[in-house]
N, C-alpha and C positions, 0 to 999 in steps of 0.2 A: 504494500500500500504506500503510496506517493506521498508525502505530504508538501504542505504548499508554504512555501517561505517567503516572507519581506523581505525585498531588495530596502536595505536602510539608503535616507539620503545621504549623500556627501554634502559636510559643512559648506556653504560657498566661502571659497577662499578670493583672497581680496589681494590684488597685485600690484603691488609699488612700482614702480616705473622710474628711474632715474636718470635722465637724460645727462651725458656728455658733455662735458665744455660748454660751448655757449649756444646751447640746442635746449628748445622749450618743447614739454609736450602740454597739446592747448587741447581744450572742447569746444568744439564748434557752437555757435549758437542756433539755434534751431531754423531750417529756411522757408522762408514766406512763399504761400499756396496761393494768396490774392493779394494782387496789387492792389494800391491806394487808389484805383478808380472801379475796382470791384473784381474784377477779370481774374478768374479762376488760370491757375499756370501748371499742366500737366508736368510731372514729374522731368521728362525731359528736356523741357523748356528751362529748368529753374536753374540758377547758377548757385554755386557753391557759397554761403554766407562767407564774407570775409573779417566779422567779429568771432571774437570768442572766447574762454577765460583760460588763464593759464594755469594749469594744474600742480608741472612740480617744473622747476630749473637746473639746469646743471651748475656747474661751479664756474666757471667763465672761460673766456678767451684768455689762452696761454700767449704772452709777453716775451719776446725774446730774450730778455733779461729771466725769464723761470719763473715769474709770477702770473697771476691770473687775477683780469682787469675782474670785476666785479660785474653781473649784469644789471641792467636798468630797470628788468620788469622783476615782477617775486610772484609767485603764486598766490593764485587768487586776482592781480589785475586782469580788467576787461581790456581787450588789445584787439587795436585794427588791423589785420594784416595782407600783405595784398595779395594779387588773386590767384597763381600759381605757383606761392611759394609752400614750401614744404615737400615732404613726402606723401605717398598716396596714404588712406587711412586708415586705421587700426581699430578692432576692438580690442579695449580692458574691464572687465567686468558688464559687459553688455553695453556699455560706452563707447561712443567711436570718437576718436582722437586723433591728431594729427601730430606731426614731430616740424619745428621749424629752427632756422636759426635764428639770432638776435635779432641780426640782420634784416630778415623779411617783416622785422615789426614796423611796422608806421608810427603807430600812436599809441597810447595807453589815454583809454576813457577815463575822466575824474568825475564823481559825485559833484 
């Protein structure tokens, strides 16, 4: 006679991501389905938002002298960035993300 067993779940495990030198891993902000005059925008139509928050920083751009310049943005600013810079995208924890360098940052949004 058979008997019938529970697959137990696996904990979800939660994964830190640490980017390299002066490479940010950012989250996109979510992208806009209607335009500001009402106009519904099929999925292929829509372009990639180029906001978004940054999640964690590396330690910075290495100095020829052996130091490492500090970056300007920290996790948690909201950042413009522009519109084919980075890597293609990634999921972390059901989250998709991008990898960028400093560099491809424009702005940092202020309250």
């Amino acid at each position: 006679m058979a008997t019938a067993t529970k697959k137990k779940k696996k904990a979800a495990k939660t994964s830190r991501l640490q980017p390299l030198g002066d490479r940010l891993v950012v989250k996109r902000d979510e992208q806009e389905e209607v335009t500001a005059g009402g106009i519904v925008l099929p999925g292929a139509a829509q372009t990639a938002p180029t906001r978004g928050i940054v999640v964690s920083v590396g330690d910075g751009r290495m100095l020829p002298d052996g130091t490492r310049a500090p970056l300007q943005v920290a996790a948690g600013d909201h950042i413009i960035f522009s519109n084919y810079a980075g890597s293609d995208s990634f999921k972390i924890n059901e989250e998709e993300m991008i990898l960028l360098r400093e560099d491809d940052v424009l702005a940092v949004l202020q309250d």
